[in-house]
N, C-alpha and C positions, 0 to 999 in steps of 0.2 A: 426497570431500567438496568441496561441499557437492551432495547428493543431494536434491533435492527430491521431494515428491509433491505433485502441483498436485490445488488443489479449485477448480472453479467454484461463482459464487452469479448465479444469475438472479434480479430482481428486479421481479415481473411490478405493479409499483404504484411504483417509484423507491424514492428512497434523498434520506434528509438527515443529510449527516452536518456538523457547523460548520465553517465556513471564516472566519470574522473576526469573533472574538469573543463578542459576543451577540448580533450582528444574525441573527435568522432567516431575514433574505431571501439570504443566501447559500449556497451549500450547495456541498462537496467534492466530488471526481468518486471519493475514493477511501478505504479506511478504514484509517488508521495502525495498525501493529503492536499497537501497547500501547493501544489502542482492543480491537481483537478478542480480546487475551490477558484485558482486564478484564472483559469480556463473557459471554467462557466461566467466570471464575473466581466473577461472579454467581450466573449459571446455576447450574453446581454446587452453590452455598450454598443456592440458593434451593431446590431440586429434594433437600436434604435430606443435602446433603454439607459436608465439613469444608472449607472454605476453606485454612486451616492447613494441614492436610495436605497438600491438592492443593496448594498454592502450595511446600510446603517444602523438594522439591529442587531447586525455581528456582533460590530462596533462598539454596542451599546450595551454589551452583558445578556442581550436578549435573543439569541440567534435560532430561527422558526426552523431548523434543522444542524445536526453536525454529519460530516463526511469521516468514514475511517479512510486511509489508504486503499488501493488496489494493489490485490494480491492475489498469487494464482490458483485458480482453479480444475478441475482434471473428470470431466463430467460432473457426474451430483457432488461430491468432495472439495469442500472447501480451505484455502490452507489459508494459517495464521504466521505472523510473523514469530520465530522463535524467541524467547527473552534474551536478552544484553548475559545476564548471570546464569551461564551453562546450567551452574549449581541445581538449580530448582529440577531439570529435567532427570539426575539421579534419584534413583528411587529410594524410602527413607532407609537408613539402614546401611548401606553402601558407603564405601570410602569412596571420594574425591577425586583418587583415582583412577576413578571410572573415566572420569574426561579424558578418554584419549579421542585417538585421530577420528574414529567416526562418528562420536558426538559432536566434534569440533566440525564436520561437514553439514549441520542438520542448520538448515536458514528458515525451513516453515513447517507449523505440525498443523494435519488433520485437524477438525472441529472437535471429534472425541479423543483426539491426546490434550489439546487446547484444553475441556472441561476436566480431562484427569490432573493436569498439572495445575489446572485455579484449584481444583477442590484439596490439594495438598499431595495430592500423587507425584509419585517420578513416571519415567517411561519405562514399558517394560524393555526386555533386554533386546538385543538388536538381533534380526533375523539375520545372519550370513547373505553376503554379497555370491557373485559366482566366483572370484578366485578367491572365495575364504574357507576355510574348513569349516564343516558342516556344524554347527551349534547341539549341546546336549537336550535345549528345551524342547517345549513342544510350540507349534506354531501360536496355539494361543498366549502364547507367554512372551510373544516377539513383538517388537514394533516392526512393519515395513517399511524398505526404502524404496523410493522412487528416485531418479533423475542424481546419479551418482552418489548418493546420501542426504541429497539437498531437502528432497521433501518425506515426511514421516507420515504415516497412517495408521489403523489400526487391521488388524486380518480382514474382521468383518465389514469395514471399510471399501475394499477393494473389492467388491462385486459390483459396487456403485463408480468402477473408473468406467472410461470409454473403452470397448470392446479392441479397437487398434491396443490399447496397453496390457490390456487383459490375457489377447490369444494371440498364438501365434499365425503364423502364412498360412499353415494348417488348420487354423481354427480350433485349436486345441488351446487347453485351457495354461499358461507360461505357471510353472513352479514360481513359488514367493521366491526365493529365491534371486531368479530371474529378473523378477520384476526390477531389480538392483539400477540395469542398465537403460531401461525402457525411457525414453525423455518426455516429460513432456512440455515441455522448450529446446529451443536452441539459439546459440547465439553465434550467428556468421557475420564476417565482413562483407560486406557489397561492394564492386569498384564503384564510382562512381565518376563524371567527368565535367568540367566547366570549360566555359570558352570565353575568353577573352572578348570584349566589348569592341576593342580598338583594330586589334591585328588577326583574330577569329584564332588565334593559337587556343591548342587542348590543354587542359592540365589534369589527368588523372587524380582519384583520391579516392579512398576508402572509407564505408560508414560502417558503424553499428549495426545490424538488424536483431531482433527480437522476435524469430515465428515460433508458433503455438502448434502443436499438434492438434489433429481434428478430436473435437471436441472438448479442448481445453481454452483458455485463456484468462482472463484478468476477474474480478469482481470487487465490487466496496459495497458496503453497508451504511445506508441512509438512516440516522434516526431520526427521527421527526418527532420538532417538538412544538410546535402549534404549524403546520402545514396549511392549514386554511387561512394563516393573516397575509392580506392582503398588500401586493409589493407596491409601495407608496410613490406609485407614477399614474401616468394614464393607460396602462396596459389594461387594467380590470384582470389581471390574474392573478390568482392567489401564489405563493410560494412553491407549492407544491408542482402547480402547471406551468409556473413558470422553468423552475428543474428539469422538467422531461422535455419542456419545449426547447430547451438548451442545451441539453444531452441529445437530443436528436442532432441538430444543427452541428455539434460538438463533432458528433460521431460522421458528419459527412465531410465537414473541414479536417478531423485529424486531431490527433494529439499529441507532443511531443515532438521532437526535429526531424528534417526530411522530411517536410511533410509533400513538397512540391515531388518527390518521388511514389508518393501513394501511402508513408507510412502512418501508423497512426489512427487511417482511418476503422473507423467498427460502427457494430451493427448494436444498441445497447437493447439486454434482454431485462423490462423492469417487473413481467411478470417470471422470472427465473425462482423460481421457492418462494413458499410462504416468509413472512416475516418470523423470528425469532429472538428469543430473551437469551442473554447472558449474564452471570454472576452479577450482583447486582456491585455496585460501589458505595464504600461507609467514607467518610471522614476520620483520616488519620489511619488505615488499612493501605497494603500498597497497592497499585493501580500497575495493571499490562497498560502501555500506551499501544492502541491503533491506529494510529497515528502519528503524524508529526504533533512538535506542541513546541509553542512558544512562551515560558511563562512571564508573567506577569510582576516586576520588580516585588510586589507584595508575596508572590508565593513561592520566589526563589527558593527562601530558608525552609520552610516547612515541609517544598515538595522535595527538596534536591541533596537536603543537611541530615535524613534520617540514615541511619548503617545500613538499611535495608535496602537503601535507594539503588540503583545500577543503570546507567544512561552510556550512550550517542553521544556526540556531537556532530550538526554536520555544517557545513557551511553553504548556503543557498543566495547561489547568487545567478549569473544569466543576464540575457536580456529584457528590454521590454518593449511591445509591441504598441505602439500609436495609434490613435485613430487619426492623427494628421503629424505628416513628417518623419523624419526619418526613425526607424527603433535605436534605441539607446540602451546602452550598460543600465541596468539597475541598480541600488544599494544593495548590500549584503549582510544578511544577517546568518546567526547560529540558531540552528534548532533542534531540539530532541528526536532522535527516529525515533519511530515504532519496535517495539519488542524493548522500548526503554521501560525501568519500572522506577515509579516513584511515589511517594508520598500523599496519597489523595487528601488536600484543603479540605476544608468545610464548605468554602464559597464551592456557586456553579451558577455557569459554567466556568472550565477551566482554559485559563490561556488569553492571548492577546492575539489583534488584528494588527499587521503593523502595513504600514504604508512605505514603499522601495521605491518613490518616484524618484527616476535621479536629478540631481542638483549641481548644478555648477554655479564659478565666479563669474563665468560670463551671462547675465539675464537671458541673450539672445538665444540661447542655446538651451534656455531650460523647458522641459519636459511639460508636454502642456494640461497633464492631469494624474492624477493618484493611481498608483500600484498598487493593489492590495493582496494581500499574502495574509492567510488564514495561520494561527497558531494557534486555534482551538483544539483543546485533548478533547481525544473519542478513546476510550477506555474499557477493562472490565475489573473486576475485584479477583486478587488473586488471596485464596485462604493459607492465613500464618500455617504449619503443617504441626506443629506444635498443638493448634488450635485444631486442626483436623485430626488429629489425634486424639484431645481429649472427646471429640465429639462423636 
């Protein structure tokens, strides 16, 4: 534990998913946990299933899978969110003051910086950008940067990007270096235009997009924790089928805003890499969240009160989508991002399911069934370096 199964999602038209607030002209590189958990559990309703049901051994402390977030991926190379406390990614030994400006740009590391920094490592030192002067080390001694510092890898890492990040117009092989500038995202504005209902007047406006370079885009890790019990309707499908049968469906409506423009939509790959183990989690050890996570009044103190802890806030609020009448504001809640670290309980699972149905004073107006919003942590154990030390 924790055993993941990775899915990729290519998004051959981008992706908008909100990044501050209601301005549209923003848009996410990536889509929070309890985003894709409420996504499928539409689906489901809408495609002629119980909500209820499916949602009830969340609910119930028993949940027959957990979701990490989606985060970007760059061919085989998978990236993690970086932690809340810079701290950890200096290497032991180093002053503090290492945190400068291009640590301070790093948002996700590779899969093999991810296991050097749980096992108690720092990152090695930064390979030079092109307008930096050239570094004393040698390459093996450098972490790489991709997409202006945003994303980190290791040397040996980057023969597995996609061959556009790799080589040049010539086909030649881009110095590490280089790799500096190489995207693999970007994020443009879109015009966009409405028409008035009454007078057919235009209104201009502009959205977010989110495109992926070819062969890059999103991926989350499924663990599965009893997959074969069966979803307590009349579908006859177990959890597992019911998942893929929802993420197909998913992936043909869209995900995230603008979807009536085409965004959103993807093609999801579930046989993308074998399954894989990460660090496993103790009781009382700190915990990388993958996740969003909502905890549980009982685990406040213990996950969020230790010195070691370092957390997010975010505030998750939006609309919510009907199956009859009109969508309405949601409730709002706070929850921990991912790359938060905190306190792993004894209990598991960890976290709460909360329900955002919205509520008014007026009856007529109220919302005619449950919102559910997943705050289940999906996690790995990160080792005290003290402790990797003595070991």
């Amino acid at each position: 534990m924790p055993h993941l199964h990775p899915v990729a999602l290519h998004f051959p038209h981008g992706l908008h998913v909100g990044a501050g607030g209601v301005n549209l002209e923003e848009a996410s590189v990536d889509i929070p946990s309890d985003t894709l958990f409420s996504a499928l559990v539409d689906i489901w309703s809408r495609t002629g299933g119980d909500a209820d049901l499916w949602t009830r051994p969340f609910r119930n402390g028993e949940p027959p899978f957990l979701l990490t977030s989606a985060f970007p991926f760059a061919g085989d190379v998978r990236f993690y969110p970086a932690p809340v406390d810079l701290r950890l990614l200096i290497p032991p030994g180093q002053p503090e003051e290492t945190v400068d400006k291009p640590l301070k740009r790093v948002r996700f590391l590779s899969e093999g910086l991810l296991r050097r920094v749980l096992s108690g490592q720092g990152l090695p030192e930064f390979l030079p950008g092109p307008d930096e002067p050239p570094g004393k080390l040698s390459d093996d001694q450098c972490a790489i940067r991709l997409q202006n510092g945003a994303l980190c890898l290791l040397k040996e890492e980057v023969r597995r990007l996609p061959c556009r990040l790799r080589l040049n117009a010539q086909g030649r092989k881009r110095t590490l270096p280089l790799l500096y500038r190489q995207a693999v995202w970007r994020t443009e504005r879109t015009p966009r235009v409405t028409v008035d209902r009454i007078n057919s007047a235009s209104n201009i406006f502009h959205a977010g997009r989110t495109r992926f370079a070819p062969g890059c885009g999103l991926w989350f890790g499924v663990q599965w924790r009893d997959p074969d019990t069966a979803v307590g309707d009349q579908s006859g499908l177990s959890y597992r089928e019911g998942l893929e049968q929802s993420l197909a469906i998913l992936g043909d409506e869209g995900i995230g805003g603008e979807r009536n423009a085409g965004y959103g939509a993807f093609a999801p790959a579930w046989a993308w890499g074998a399954e894989f183990h990460l660090p496993d989690l103790q009781s009382g050890s700190i915990a990388w969240l993958l996740s969003r996570y909502l905890p549980a009044p009982a685990e406040i103190p213990q996950c969020l009160s230790d010195t070691r802890a370092a957390y997010k806030l975010v505030r998750v609020g939006g609309w919510a989508r009907a199956l009859q009448g009109a969508d309405q504001r949601r409730k709002q809640i706070h929850l921990l991002t991912a790359g938060s670290l905190i306190k792993w309980p004894s209990s598991s699972p960890v976290g709460t399911v909360a329900d955002l149905q919205p509520q008014y004073a007026e009856s007529a107006r109220d919302f005619p069934h449950p919102v559910w919003r997943s705050g289940l942590a999906m996690a790995v154990g990160l080792k005290d370096r003290k402790e990797a030390a003595d070991g």
